[in-house]
DONU-157462 format. One line per field, with one value per residue (C-alpha): residue number from 0; residue in three letters; x, y, z. Coordinates in Angstrom, 2 decimals. Example, Ala and Ser with C-alpha at 12.3 -4.5 7.8 and 13.67 -1.06 7.14 Angstrom:
BEGIN
num	0  1 $
residuo	ALA  SER $
xx	12.30  13.67 $
yy	-4.50  -1.06 $
zz	7.80  7.14 $
END
This chain:
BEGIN
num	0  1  2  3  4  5  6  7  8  9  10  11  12  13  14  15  16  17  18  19  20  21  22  23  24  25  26  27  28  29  30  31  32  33  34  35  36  37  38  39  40  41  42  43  44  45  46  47  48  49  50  51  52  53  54  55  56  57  58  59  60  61  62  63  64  65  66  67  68  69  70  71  72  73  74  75  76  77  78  79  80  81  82  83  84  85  86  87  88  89  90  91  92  93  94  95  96  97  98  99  100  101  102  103  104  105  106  107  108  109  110  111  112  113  114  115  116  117  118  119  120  121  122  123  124  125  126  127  128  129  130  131  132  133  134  135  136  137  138  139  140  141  142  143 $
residuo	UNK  UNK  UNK  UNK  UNK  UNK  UNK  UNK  UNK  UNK  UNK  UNK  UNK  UNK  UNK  UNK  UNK  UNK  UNK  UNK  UNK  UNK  UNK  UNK  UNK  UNK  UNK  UNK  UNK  UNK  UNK  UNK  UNK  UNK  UNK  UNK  UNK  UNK  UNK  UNK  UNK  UNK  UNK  UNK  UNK  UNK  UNK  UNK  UNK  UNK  UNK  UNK  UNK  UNK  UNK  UNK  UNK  UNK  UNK  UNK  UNK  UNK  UNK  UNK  UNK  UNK  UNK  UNK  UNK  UNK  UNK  UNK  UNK  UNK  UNK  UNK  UNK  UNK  UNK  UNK  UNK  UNK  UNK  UNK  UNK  UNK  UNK  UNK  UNK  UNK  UNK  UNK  UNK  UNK  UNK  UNK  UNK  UNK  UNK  UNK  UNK  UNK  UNK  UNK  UNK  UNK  UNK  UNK  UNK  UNK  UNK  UNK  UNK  UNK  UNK  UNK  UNK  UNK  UNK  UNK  UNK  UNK  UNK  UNK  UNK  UNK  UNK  UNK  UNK  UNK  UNK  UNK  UNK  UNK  UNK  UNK  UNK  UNK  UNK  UNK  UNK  UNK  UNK  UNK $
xx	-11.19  -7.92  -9.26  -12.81  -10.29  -8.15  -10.81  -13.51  -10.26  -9.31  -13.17  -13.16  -10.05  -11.45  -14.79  -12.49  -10.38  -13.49  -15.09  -12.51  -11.71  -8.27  -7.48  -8.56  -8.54  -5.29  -5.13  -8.56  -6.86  -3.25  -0.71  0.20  -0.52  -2.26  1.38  3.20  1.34  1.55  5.44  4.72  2.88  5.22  8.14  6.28  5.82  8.70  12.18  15.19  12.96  15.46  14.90  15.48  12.43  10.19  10.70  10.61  7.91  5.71  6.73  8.31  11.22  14.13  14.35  10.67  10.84  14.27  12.49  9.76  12.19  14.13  10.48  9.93  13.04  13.23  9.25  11.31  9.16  11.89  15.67  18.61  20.92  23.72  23.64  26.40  27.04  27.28  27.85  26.12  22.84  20.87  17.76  14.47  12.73  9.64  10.40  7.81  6.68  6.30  4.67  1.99  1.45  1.06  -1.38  -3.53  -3.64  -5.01  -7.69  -8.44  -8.60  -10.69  -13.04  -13.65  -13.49  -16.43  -18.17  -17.79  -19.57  -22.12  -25.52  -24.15  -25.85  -22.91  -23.52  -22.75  -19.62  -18.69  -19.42  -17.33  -14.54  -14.16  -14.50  -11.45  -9.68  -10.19  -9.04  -5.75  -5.60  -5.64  -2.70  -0.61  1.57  1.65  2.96  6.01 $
yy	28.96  27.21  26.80  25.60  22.55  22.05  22.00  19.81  16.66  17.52  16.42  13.27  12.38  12.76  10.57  7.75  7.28  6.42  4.87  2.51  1.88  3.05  3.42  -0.10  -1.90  -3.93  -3.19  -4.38  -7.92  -7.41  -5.52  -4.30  -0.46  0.04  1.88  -1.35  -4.16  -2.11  -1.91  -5.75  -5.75  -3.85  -6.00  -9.30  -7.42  -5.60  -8.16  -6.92  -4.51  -1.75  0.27  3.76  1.74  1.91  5.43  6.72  4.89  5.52  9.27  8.49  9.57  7.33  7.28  6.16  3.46  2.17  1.94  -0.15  -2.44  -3.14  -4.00  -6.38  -7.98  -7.85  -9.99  -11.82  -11.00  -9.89  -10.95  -9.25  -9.61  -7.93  -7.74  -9.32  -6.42  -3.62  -5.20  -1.98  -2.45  -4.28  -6.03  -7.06  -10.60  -11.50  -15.00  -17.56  -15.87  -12.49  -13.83  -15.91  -12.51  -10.80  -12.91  -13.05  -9.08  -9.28  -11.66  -8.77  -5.90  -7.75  -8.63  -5.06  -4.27  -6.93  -5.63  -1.64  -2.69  -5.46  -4.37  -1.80  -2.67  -4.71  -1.80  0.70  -1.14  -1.53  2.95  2.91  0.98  2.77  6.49  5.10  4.19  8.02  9.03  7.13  7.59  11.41  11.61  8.85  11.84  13.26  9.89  8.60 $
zz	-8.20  -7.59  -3.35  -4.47  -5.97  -3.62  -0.83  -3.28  -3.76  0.29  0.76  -1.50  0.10  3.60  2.32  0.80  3.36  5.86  2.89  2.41  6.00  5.16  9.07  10.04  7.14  8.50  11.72  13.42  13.72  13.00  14.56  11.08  9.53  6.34  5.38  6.52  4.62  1.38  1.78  2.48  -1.02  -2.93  -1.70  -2.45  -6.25  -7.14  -8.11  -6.58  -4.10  -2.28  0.68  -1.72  -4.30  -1.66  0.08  -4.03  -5.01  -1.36  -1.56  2.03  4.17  4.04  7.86  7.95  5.58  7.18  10.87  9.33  7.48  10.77  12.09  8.93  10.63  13.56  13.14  10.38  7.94  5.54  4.92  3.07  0.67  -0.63  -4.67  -6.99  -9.03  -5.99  -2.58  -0.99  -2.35  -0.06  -1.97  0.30  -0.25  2.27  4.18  4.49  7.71  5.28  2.63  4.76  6.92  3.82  2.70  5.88  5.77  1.64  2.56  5.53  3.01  0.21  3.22  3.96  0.24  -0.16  2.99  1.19  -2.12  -0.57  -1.64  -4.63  -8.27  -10.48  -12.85  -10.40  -9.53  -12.53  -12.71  -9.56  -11.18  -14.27  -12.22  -10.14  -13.71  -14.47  -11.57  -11.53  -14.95  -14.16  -11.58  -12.65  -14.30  -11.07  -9.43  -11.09 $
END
């Protein structure tokens, strides 16, 4: 029962990822990744952003995460600096050039997001919404 499951989600997964455009959602005219402009995101959100905050909260090696944060600057689209209380933390800001990038690559995704639910009822938006509440709702647990 356990593999019906597994291989039902592996399916949904599989549909929403297409559905969403997940693998071109950035990337059709930027040179970004969808996993690189949501580490863009997540720095823009999160006050005194770390390298080890985003490879916890992206469930991502720290290796990975550091090669895309010497990307971020070697494009300058992030800077450094050291904190007050502990010189070896390193907190991440976006520069001007970041945030404006940033920016360009949300108005991308809520273009395909418009594009993915032109024609769909409101009410069955509104259904779609509120099953993606459940859903998140569901494995939020799961995600810490």
């Amino acid at each position: 029962m356990l593999e019906n499951y597994i291989q039902e989600i592996k399916g949904f997964n599989r549909f929403y990822t297409r559905a969403i455009g997940l693998f071109n959602i950035y990337t059709d005219e930027s040179s970004y990744s969808a996993t690189e402009a949501l580490i863009l995101f997540e720095i823009s959100n999160q006050e005194d952003c770390t390298a080890a905050y985003l490879s916890n909260f992206f469930l991502l090696d720290k290796g990975y995460i550091s090669r895309i944060l010497k990307h971020f600057e070697r494009e300058e689209l992030i800077v450094k600096r050291a904190s007050e209380e502990d010189r070896r933390i390193q907190y991440i800001d976006l520069t001007e050039l970041g945030i404006n990038t940033l920016n360009s690559l949300a108005l991308k995704a809520s273009s395909t997001v418009e594009k993915m639910i032109d024609g769909i009822s409101e009410e069955k938006i509104q259904e779609l919404i509120k099953s993606m509440q459940k859903i998140e709702t569901i494995l939020h647990k799961k995600i810490k």
